[in-house]
C-alpha positions in Angstrom: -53.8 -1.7 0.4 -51.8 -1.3 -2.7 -52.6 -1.6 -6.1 -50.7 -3.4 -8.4 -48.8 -1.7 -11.1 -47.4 -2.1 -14.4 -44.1 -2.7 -12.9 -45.6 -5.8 -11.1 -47.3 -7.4 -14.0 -44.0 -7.2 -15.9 -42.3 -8.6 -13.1 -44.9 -11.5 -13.5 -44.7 -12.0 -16.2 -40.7 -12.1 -16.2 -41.1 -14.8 -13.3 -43.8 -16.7 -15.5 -41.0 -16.7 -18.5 -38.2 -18.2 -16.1 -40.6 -21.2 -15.4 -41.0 -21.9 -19.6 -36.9 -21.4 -19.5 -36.0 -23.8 -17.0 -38.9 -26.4 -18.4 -36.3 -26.3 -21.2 -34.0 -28.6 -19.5 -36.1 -29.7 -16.7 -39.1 -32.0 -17.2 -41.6 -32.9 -14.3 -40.5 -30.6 -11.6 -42.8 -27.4 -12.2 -43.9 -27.3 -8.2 -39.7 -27.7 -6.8 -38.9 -24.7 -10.0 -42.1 -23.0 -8.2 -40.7 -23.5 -4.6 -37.5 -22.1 -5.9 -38.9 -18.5 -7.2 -41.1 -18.1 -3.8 -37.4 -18.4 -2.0 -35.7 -16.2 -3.7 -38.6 -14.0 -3.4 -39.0 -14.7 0.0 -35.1 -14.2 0.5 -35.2 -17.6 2.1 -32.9 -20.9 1.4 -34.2 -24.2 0.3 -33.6 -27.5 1.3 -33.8 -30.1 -1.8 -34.5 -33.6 -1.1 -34.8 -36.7 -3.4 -33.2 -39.3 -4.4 -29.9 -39.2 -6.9 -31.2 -38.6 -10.3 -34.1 -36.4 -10.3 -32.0 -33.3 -11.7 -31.8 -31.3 -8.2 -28.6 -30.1 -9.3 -29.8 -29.3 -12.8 -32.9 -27.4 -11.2 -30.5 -25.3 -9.1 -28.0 -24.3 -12.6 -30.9 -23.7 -15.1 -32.7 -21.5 -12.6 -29.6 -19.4 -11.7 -28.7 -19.2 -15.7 -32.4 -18.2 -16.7 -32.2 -15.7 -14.1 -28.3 -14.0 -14.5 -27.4 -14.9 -11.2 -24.2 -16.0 -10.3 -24.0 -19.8 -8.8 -21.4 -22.0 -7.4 -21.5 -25.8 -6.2 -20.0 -27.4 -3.3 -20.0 -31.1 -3.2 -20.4 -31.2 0.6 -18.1 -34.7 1.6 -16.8 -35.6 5.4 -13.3 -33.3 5.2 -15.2 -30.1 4.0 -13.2 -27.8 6.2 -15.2 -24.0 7.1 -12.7 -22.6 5.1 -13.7 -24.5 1.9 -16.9 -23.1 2.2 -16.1 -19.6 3.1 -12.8 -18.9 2.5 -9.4 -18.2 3.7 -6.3 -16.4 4.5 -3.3 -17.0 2.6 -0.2 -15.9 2.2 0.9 -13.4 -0.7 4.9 -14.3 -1.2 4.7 -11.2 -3.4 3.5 -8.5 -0.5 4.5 -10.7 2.2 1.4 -10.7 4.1 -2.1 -12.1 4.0 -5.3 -12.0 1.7 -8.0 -13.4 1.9 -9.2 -15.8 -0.8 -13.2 -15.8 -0.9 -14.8 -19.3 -1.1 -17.4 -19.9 -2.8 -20.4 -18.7 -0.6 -19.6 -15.1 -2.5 -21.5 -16.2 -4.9 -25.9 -15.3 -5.4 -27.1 -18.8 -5.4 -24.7 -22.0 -3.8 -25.9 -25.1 -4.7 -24.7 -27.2 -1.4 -24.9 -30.9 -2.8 -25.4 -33.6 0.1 -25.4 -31.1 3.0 -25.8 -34.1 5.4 -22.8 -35.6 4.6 -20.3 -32.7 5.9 -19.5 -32.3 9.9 -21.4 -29.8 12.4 -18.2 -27.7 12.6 -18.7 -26.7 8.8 -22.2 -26.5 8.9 -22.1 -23.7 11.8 -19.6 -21.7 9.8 -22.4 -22.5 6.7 -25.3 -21.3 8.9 -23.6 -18.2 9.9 -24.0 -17.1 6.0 -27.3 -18.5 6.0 -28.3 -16.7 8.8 -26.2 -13.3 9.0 -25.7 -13.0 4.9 -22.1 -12.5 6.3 -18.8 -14.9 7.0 -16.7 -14.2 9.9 -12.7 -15.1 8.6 -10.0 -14.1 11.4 -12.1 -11.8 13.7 -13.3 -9.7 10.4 -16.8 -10.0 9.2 -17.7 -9.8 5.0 -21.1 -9.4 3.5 -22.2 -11.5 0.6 -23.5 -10.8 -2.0 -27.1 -9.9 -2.7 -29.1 -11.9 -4.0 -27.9 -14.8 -1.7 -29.5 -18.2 -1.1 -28.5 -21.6 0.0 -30.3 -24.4 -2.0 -28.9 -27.6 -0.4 -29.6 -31.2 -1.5 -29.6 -34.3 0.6 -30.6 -37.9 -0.2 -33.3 -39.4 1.6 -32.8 -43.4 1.1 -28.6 -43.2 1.7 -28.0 -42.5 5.4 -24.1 -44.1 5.5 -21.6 -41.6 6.4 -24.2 -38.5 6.7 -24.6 -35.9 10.0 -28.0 -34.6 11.3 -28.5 -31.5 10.3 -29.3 -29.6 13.5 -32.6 -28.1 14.6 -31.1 -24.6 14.3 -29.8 -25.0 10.6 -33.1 -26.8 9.4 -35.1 -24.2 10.9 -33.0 -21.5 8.5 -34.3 -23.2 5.4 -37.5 -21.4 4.4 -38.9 -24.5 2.3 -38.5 -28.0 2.5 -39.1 -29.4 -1.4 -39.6 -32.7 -1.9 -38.7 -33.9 -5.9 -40.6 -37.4 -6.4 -39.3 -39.6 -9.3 -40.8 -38.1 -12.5 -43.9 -39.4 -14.0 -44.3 -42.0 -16.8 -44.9 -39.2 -19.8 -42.0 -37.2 -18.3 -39.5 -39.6 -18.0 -40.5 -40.3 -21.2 -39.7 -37.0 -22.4 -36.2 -36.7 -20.6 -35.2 -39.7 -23.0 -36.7 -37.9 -26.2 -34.6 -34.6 -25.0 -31.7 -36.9 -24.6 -31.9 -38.7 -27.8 -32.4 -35.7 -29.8 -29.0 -34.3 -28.1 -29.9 -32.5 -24.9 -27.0 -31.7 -22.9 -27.3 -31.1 -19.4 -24.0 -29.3 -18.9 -24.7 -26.7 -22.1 -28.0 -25.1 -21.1 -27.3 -22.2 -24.0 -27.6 -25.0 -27.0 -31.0 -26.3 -25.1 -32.2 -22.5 -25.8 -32.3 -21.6 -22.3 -32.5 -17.7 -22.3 -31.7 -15.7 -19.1 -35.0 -13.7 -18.5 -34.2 -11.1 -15.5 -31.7 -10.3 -13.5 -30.5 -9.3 -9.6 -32.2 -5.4 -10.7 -35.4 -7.5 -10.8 -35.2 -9.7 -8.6 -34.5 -6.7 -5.9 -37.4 -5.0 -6.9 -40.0 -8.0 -7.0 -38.9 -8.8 -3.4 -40.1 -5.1 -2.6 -43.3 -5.6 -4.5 -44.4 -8.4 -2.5 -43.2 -7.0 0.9 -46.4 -4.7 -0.2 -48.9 -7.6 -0.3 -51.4 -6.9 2.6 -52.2 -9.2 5.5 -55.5 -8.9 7.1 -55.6 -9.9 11.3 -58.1 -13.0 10.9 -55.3 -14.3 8.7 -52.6 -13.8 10.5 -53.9 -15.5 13.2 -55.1 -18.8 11.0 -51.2 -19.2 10.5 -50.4 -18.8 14.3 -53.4 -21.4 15.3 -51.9 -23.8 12.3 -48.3 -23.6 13.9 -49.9 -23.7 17.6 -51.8 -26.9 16.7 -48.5 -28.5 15.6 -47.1 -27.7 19.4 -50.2 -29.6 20.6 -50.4 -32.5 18.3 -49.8 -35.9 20.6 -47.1 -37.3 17.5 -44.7 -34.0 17.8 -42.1 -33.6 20.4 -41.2 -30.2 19.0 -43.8 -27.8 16.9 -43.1 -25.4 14.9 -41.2 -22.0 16.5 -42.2 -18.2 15.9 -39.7 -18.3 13.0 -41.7 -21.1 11.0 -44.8 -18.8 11.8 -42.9 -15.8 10.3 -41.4 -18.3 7.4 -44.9 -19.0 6.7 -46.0 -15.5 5.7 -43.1 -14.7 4.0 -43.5 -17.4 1.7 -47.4 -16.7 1.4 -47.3 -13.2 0.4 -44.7 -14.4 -2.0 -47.3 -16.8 -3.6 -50.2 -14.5 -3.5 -47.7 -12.2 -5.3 -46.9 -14.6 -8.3 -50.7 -15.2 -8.6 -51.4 -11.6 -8.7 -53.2 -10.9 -5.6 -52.4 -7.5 -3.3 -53.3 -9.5 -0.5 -52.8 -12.9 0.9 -55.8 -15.5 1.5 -55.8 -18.8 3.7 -55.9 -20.5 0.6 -52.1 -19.6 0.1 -51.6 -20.0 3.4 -52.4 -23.8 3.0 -50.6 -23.8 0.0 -47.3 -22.8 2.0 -48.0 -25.4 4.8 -46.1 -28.6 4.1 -43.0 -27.1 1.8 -43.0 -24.3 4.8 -43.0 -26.8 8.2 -42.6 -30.2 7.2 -38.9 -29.7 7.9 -39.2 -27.8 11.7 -41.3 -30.8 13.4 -39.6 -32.8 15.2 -41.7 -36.0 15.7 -41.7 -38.3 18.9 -39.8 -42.0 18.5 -43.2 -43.5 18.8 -45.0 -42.0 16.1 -42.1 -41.9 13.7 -42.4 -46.4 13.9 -45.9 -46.3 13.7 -44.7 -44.6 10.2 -46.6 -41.5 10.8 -45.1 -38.2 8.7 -44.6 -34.6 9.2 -47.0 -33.7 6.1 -49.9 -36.1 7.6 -49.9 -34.4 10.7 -49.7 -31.3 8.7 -52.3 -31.9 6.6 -54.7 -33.5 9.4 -54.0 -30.3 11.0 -55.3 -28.3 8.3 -58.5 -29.9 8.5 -58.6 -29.3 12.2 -58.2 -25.7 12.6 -60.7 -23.2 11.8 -60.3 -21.1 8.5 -61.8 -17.4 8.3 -64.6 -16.6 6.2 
């Protein structure tokens, strides 16, 4: 088992100044700016839902500016063509022939706003990327960049004019964060931030800082592919997915790649909090933001108004933790 080194405490502690950054422009949302770090740890994508107002795209911008990454948004609408998304050939009058023109997936983080609301045919040419780190333009494949995460929004309440996402694509999301309205005190403090002249769309006069860059980033992600996992733990997280395959409400449990999902994001927590091993404890943690998204729950329970975190969390009480 590794010990941790003075490289990973300032690595920490860089992480730990990226959450005081983005508090600078973001109030109320410290769990969704957590959820973020353990993807891009994790070198997963995240799915964002909440209602319109509850700074999901501001989360996405401060984060990428506090860490020098690059980001670029797509508003995702019903004529989003796979070419919008991942760019295109066109033709140089100049030269006379073709170059390609990359869209804006070359980018580290792409903010993909209302995800739902764009057809299957663009959202396979979007899980490609997701899946592969790679777009495939007129039989030639191109990398992306590295870093590269998807962190895609969707409204929850406004259903009008939106596409399933399919079972493939949401099982490619690593974490499934959920941003609730603010509290009182924090709404509160939005309106003082905005009285006193907060812009949203200048985060340098808020004072937000950039803090670490890809460099870091790249070598954080190797730290905490070093955080041990013992067997007894391992298997907690394949009895916690198994139970969801059993559970009479779900007509599809979680797959081998949520169990995998599951660790990755765990030793990414147990990383932040300084531990050289993960513990069921941050397993639990990892449960709901991890699976809530890959259970697909039978017509009956879903009118009974039964959700994917209740069975989740009554199956945490269920199975068996190791001493």
């Amino acid at each position: 088992m590794a010990e941790p080194t003075d490289r990973d405490h300032e690595l920490r502690s860089a992480f730990s100044r990226v959450r005081a950054e983005v508090s600078k422009a973001v109030v109320g949302q410290d769990g969704a700016v957590t959820g973020l770090i353990i993807a891009l740890l994790a070198d997963g994508h995240v799915l964002l839902e909440g209602v319109p107002g509850v700074a999901k795209t501001l989360l996405v911008r401060t984060l990428s500016h506090t860490m020098h990454l690059d980001t670029k948004r797509v508003q995702f609408t019903p004529d989003l063509m796979p070419g919008d998304v991942t760019g295109s050939l066109v033709y140089d009058a100049k030269s006379g022939e073709f170059e390609f023109r990359e869209g804006p997936v070359f980018t580290n983080i792409l903010l993909a706003d209302e995800i739902n609301r764009t057809p299957p045919k663009t959202q396979s040419a979007l899980l490609e990327a997701m899946e592969e780190r790679q777009v495939s333009v007129d039989g030639r494949t191109r990398r992306l960049p590295v870093p590269f995460m998807v962190a895609a929004t969707q409204n929850p309440v406004e259903y009008e004019g939106t596409y399933t996402l399919p079972e493939a694509q949401l099982d490619r999301f690593l974490l499934k964060l959920v941003l609730d309205l603010p509290a009182r005190d924090a709404e509160v403090e939005v309106l003082l931030r905005h009285s006193s002249g907060f812009n949203p769309r200048d985060l340098a006069a808020a004072g937000v800082q950039p803090v670490l860059g890809a460099e870091e980033l790249i070598a954080a992600r190797a730290s905490v592919a070093r955080v041990a996992a013992s067997g007894d733990v391992l298997a907690y997280a394949v009895d916690l997915a198994r139970a969801t395959r059993q559970s009479p409400s779900v007509k599809l449990g979680v797959s081998p790649r949520g169990t995998t999902a599951l660790l990755a994001a765990s030793k990414a927590w147990a990383w932040l909090q300084g531990f050289d091993a993960i513990t069921p404890d941050h397993v639990q943690a990892m449960v709901l933001p991890v699976l809530r998204h890959r259970l697909q729950l039978r017509p009956e329970a879903e009118l009974e108004g039964v959700s994917a975190d209740s069975i989740l969390r009554s199956i945490m009480q269920q199975v068996q933790v190791p001493i």
